[in-house]
VOGU-3710 file (C-alpha; in Angstrom, 3 decimals, decimal comma):
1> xxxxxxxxxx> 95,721/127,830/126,717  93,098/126,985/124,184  91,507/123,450/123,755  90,559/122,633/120,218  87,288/121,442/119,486  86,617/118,217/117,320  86,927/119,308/114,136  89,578/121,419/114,852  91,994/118,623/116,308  90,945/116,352/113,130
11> xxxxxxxxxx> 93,026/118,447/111,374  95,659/117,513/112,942  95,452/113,808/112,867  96,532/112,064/109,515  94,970/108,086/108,188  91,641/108,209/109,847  89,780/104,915/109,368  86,712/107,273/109,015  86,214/110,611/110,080  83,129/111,071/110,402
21> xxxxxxxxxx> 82,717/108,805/113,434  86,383/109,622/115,278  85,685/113,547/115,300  83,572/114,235/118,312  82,671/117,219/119,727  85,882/118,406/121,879  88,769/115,501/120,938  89,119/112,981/118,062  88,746/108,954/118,429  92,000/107,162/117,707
31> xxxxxxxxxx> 91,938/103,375/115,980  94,505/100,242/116,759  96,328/99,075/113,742  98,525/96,892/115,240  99,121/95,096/118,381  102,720/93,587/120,156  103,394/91,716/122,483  106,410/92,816/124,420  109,019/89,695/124,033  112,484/91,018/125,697
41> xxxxxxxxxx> 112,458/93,821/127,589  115,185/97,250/126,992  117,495/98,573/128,910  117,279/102,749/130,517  119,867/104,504/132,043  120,414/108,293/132,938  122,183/110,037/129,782  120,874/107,636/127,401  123,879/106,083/125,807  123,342/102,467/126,745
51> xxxxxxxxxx> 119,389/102,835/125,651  117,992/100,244/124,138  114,636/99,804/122,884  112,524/96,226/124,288  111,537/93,851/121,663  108,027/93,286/120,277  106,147/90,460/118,577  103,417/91,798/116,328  100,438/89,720/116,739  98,029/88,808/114,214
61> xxxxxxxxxx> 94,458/89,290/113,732  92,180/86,331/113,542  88,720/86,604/111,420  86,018/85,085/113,252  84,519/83,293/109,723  85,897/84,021/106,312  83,481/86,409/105,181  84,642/89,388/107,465  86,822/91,617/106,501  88,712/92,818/109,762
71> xxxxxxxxxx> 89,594/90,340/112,256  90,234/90,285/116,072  93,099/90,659/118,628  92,170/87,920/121,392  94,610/89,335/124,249  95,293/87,439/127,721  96,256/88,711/130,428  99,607/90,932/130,156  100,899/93,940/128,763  100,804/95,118/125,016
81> xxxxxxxxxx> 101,929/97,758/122,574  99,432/99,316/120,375  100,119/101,116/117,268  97,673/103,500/115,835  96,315/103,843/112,434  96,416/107,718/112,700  99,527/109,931/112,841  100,009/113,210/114,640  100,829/116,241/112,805  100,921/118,960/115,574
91> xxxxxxxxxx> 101,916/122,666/115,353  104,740/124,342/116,687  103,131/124,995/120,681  100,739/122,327/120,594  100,246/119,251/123,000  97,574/116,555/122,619  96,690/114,266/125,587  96,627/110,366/124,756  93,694/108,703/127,084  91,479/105,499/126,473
101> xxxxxxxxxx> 87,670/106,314/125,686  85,529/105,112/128,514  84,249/101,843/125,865  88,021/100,673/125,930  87,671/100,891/129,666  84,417/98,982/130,060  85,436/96,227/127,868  88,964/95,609/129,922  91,673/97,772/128,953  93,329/100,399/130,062
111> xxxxxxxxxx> 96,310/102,221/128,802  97,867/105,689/130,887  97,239/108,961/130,104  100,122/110,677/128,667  100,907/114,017/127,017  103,322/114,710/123,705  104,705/117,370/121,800  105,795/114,959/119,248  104,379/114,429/115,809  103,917/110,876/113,983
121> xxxxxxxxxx> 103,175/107,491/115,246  101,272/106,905/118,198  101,850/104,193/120,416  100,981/103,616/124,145  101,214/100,465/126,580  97,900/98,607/126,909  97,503/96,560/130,159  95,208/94,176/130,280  94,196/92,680/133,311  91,735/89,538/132,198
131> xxxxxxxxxx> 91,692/89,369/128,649  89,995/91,297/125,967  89,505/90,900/121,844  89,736/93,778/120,127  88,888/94,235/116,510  91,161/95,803/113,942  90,536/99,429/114,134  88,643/99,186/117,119  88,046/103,438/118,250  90,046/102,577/121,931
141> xxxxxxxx> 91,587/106,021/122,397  90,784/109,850/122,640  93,667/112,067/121,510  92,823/116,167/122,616  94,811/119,217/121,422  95,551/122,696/123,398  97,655/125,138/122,171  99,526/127,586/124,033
//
């Protein structure tokens, strides 16, 4: 198993909001485009037939004065979905590992760690236990590839 460096899993990423600052050292920074709240819940059983996908309700950003040009998420208490700007491209043998940076963390959110072999969007359940505002294309999430 080899763990790509920085750089090296950038090139796997697609629509970075700027590379420069998401490639670190040993995993790339991923930003939130969009945020949902979850408004009917789906439906799961064992062979999949009578899947059904829950409902969302994207939210809108609000701009804290006119001038600025990204505005803010101001999330309660709940669950959410976020949507990343960036798309995965992986190789044939590759896996990347989804986690929240320690900043996301610290400011009071948390989404689970989770592993894919699947290329395109990115999306993982937020929870949010007090509130938090997060700004459009706030860096929230650290996305590492291995191969092998």
């Amino acid at each position: 198993m080899k763990i790509l460096k920085g750089k090296e899993t950038a090139k796997f990423i697609t629509d970075k909001v700027y590379a420069k600052k998401q490639e670190h050292k040993f995993y790339a920074e991923l930003t939130v485009g969009r945020v949902y709240s979850i408004s009917a819940g789906g439906e799961i059983d064992f062979g999949g037939s009578e899947y059904k996908k829950a409902e969302y309700k994207p939210l809108k950003p609000e701009k804290k004065s006119e001038e600025d040009e990204y505005g803010w998420w101001n999330l309660k208490k709940g669950i959410y979905l976020f949507k990343f700007n960036e798309l995965l491209k992986l190789a044939e043998k590759q896996k990347a590992l989804i986690q929240p940076n320690r900043r996301f963390i610290e400011a009071g959110g948390f989404h689970p760690l989770f592993i894919t072999e699947e290329s395109g969007e990115i999306s993982v359940a937020v929870n949010v236990p007090s509130g938090i505002k997060v700004k459009e294309n706030a860096r929230t999430s650290e996305v590492r590839i291995w191969e092998g």
